[in-house]
N, C-alpha and C positions, 0 to 999 in steps of 0.2 A: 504493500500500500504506500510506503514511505516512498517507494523508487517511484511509483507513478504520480506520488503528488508532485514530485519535484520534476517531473515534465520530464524524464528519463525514457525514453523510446527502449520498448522492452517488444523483442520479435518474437520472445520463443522463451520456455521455461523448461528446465528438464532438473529432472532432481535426482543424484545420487548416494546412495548410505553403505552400509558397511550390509553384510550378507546376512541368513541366515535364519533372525527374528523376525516376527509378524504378528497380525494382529489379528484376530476373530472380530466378524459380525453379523450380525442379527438378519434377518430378510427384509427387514427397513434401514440396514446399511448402519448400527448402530454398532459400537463396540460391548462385543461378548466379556467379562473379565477385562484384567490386565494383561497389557505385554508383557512379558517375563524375558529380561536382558540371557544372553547367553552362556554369560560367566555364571552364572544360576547353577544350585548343584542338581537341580531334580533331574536329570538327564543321566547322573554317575551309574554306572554300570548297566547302561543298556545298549550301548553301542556293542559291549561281548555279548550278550544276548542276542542280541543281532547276529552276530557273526558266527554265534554256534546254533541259531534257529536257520538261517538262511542258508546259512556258508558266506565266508568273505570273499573267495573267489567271484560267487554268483553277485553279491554288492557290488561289487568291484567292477568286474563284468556289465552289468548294468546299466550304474550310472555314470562311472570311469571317478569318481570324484574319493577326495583322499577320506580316512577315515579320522573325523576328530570327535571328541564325547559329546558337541555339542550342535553336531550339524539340526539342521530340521527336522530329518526321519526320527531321532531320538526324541527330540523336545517333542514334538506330536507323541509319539508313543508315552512320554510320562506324562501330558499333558488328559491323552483321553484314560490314562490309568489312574492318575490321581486325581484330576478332577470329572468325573463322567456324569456330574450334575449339568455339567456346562454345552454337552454334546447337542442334545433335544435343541438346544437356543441356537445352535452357528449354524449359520448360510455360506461363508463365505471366510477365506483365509485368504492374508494379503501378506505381502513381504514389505518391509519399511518404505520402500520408495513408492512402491507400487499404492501406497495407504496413502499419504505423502499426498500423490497423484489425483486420489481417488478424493481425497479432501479440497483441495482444489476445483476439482471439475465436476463431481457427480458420480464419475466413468470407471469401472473396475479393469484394470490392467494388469498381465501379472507376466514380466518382461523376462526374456529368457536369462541374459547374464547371470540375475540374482536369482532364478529360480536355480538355474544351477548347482549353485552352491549348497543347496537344501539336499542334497544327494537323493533326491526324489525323483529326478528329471531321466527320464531313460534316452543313453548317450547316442543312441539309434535312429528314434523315434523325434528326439525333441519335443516329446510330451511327457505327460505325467506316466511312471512308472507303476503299472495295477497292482502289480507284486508287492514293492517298497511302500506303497502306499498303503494297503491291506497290515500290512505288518504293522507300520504306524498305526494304527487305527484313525485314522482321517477317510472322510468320503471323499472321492473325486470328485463329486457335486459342490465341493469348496473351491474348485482350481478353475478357471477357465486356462483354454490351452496358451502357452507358451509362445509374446509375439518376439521377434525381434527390432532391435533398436532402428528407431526411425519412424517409425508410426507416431503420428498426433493422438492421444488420447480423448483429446477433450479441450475447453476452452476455457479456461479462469477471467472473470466478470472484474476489472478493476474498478477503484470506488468512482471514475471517469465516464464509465460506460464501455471501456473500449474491451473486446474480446481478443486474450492473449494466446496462440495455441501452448497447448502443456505437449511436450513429444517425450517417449518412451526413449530416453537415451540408453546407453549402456550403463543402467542401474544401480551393478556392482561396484565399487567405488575403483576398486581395482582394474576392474573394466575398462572405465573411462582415464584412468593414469596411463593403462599401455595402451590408448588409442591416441595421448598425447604424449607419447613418446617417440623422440624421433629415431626409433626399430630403423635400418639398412642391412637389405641381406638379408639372406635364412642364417647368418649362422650368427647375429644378432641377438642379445638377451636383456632382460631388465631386471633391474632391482629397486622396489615400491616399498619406501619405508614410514611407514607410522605406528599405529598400535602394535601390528603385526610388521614384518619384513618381508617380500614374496618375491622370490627370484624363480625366474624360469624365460620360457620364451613362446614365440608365437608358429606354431604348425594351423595345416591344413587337416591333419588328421590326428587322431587322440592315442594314447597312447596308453594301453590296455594291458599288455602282458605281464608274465609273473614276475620279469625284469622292476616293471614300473607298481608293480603293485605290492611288494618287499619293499619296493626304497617308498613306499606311500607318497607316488607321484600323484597330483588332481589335476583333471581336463575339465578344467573353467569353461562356459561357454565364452565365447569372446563376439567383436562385433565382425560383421561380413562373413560370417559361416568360419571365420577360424577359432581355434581351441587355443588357452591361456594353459601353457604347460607349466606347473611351476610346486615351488615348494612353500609351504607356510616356514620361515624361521625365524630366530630369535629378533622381536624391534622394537622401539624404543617403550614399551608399556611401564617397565620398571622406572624407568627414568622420570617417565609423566608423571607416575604415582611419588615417587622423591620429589619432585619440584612441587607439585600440590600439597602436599601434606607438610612439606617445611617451608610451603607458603614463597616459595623464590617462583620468578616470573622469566627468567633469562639461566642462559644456562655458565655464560660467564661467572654467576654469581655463587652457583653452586658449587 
């Protein structure tokens, strides 16, 4: 609202967050519960449950994405186990941008990058996976299918009158870091460092075998049909939590 009182020319709005978390609602688009951040412990020990009800192979196989305690399939699975008061009321599961979005315009979206991440997405298909999903216990009647980036979603009403398009960028935040990277060459790599640190690089095709599935490699979706090959490792989270809590703003000071 601020950008548009100040006569700022705004062509296009696209919003992206970190992966993962979403929100439940209602079939009048109301939110079900709370979000529940992912560092959340309700999810502990159901990722080996998974992998000894499923096989981790077959996960793996699947959705191509790495295994961590807090992806999407888990949080769903503790979500309709420990709370299944909540089940009867949801319509609909959104991923953060995707809510974001949806808050904005009206319009439910739910954009492939960050669905990906939710290791739900089956790496074939580019939809929602029936298996992965079943196990979660979530209905597929929560997902609509997986668009990719570049679709207008909908329109955000400034307090002007003027209608802004909202577009479905590449969601994942990581997503949109390696589409502004300036990548040369296949044999080109990146390293995206915030919370997390994520190196890896950018193919055509995903990378599935027992090679990649031992070192817990993850095939991100990316934007233009390529795959975000890369690793979760060590980034600056400990450092944010020391400059918060001992109150410094700069890291010279630390």
């Amino acid at each position: 609202n601020k950008v548009c009182e100040e006569g700022i020319r705004i062509d296009s709005i696209g919003i992206d967050t970190w992966g993962v978390d979403f929100v439940l609602l209602d079939q009048q688009g109301q939110r079900v519960g709370l979000p529940v951040a992912y560092r959340d412990s309700r999810s502990n020990g159901l990722m080996a449950q998974a992998q000894q009800q499923l096989g981790k192979r077959d996960i793996y196989q699947r959705s191509g994405i790495q295994f961590l305690p807090f992806n999407t399939l888990y949080q769903l699975r503790a979500l309709t186990e420990q709370q299944p008061e909540l089940i009867p009321h949801i319509a609909h599961a959104l991923l953060m941008p995707d809510y974001f979005s949806y808050r904005l315009t009206g319009k439910m979206n739910w954009e492939y990058t960050n669905a990906t991440t939710t290791q739900l997405v089956n790496i074939n298909s580019d939809d929602w996976d029936e298996s992965l999903l079943a196990w979660s216990g979530a209905n597929k009647a929560w997902f609509g299918r997986p668009t990719h980036p570049g679709n207008v979603i909908g329109h955000w009403i400034c307090p002007q009158g003027n209608e802004i398009p909202v577009v479905a960028v590449a969601s994942h935040d990581t997503a949109s870091a390696v589409i502004a990277s300036p990548l040369n060459g296949s044999r080109a790599a990146y390293l995206s460092s915030g919370t997390w640190s994520l190196m890896g690089f950018e193919s055509q095709t995903p990378f599935t075998n027992d090679t990649a599935l031992a070192a817990n490699i993850t095939n991100e979706g990316g934007a233009e049909g390529r795959y975000r090959v890369l690793k979760n490792i060590m980034g600056l989270w400990l450092l944010q939590r020391v400059l918060k809590e001992r109150q410094i703003n700069d890291l010279p000071a630390l």
